[in-house]
C-alpha positions as CSV (number, residue, x, y, z in Angstrom):
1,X,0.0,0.0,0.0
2,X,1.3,3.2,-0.6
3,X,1.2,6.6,1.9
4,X,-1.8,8.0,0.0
5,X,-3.8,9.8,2.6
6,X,-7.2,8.2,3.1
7,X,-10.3,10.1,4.4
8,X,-11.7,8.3,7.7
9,X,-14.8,7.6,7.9
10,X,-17.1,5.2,10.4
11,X,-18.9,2.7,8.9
12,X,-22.4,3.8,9.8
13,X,-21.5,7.2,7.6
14,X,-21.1,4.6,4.7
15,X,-24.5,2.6,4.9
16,X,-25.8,5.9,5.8
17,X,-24.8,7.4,2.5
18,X,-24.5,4.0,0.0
19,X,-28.7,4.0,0.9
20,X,-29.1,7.3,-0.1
21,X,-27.8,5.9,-3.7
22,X,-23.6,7.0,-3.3
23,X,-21.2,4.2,-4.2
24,X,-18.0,5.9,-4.1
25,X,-16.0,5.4,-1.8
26,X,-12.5,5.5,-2.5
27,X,-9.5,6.4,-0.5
28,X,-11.2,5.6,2.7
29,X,-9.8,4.1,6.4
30,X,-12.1,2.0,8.4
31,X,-10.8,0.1,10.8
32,X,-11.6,-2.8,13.3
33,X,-15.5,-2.3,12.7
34,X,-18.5,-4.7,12.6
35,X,-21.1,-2.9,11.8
36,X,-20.4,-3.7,8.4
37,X,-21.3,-7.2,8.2
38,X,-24.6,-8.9,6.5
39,X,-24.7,-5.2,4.6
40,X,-25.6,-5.5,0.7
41,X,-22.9,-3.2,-0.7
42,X,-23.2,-4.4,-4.2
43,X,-21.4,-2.0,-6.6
44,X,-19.7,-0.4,-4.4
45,X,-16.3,1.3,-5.1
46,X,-13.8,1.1,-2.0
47,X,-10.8,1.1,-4.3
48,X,-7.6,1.7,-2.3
49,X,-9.0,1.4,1.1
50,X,-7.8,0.3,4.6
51,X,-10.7,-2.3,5.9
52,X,-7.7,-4.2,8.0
53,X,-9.0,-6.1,11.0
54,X,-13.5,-5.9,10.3
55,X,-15.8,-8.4,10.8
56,X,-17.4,-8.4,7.0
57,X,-19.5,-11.2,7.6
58,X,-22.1,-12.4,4.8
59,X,-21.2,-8.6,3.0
60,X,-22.6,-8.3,-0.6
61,X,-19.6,-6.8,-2.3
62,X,-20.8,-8.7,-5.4
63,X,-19.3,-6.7,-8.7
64,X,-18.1,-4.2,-5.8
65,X,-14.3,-2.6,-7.2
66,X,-12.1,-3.7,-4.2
67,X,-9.0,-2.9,-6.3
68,X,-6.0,-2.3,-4.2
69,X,-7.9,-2.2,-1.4
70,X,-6.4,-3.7,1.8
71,X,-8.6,-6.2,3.5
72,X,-5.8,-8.0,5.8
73,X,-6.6,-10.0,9.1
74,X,-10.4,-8.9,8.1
75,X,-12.9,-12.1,8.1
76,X,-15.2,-12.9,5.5
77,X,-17.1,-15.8,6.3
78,X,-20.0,-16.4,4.0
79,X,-19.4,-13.1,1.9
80,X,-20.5,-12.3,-1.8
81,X,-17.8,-11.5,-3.3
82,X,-18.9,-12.5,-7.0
83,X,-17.7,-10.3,-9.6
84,X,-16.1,-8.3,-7.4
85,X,-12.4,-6.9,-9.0
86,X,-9.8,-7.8,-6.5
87,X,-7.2,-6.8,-8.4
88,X,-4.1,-5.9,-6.6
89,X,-6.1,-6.7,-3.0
90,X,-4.4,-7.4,-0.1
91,X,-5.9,-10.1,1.5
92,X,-3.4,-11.4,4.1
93,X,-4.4,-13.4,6.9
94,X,-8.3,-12.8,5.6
95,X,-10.5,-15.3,6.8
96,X,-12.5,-16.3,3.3
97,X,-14.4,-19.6,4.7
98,X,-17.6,-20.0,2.7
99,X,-17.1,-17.0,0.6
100,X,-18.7,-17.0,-3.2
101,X,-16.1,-15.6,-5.1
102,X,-17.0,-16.8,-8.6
103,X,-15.8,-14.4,-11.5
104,X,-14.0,-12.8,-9.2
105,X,-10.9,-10.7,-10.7
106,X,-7.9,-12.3,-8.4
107,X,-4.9,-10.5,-10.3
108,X,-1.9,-9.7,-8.2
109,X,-4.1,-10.2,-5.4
110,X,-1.8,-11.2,-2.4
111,X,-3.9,-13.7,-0.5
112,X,-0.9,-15.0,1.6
113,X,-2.5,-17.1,4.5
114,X,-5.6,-16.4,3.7
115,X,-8.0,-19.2,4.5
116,X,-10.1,-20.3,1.7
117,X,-11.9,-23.0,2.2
């Protein structure tokens, strides 16, 4: 990841804004959050963001663009990930158990320990 500076923002400001129909969200830093989990973020653009360490339980990020976005130690059991562009994601130490990620875009992704089974 590089030293780009990232806007913070909690994660009830995102649901609070995706539901009023806003899917960017880029260049964001969330960390060690839960309230994330079982939300349907489909579409959603959190390119080159800090998630580390959230509980993203059963999260729609189906055809979401997690591009170089940096998802480490985060767990995603159950998550919809299908479609979603991964490219260049770091996904270290990411718990994946039971996540869909069919047509997912992997590329570069660094999945290193990550537990996908």
């Amino acid at each position: 990841m590089d030293n780009e500076e990232r806007q913070l923002i909690n994660a009830d400001e995102i649901l609070e804004r995706y539901a009023a129909g806003e899917i960017n969200f880029s260049n964001i830093l969330i960390e060690g959050s839960d309230e994330l989990a079982g939300a349907d973020l489909r579409d959603i653009n959190l390119s080159n963001s800090i998630l580390a360490e959230m509980i993203l339980e059963e999260v729609n990020f189906s055809n979401a663009n997690l591009t170089k976005t940096h998802l480490g130690l985060s767990i995603l059991y159950f998550a919809n990930l299908q479609g979603a562009d991964l490219t260049g994601a770091i996904l270290t130490f990411t718990e994946l158990t039971g996540a869909n990620l069919a047509n997912a875009k992997l590329v570069n992704a660094n999945l290193s320990n990550a537990n996908i089974r």
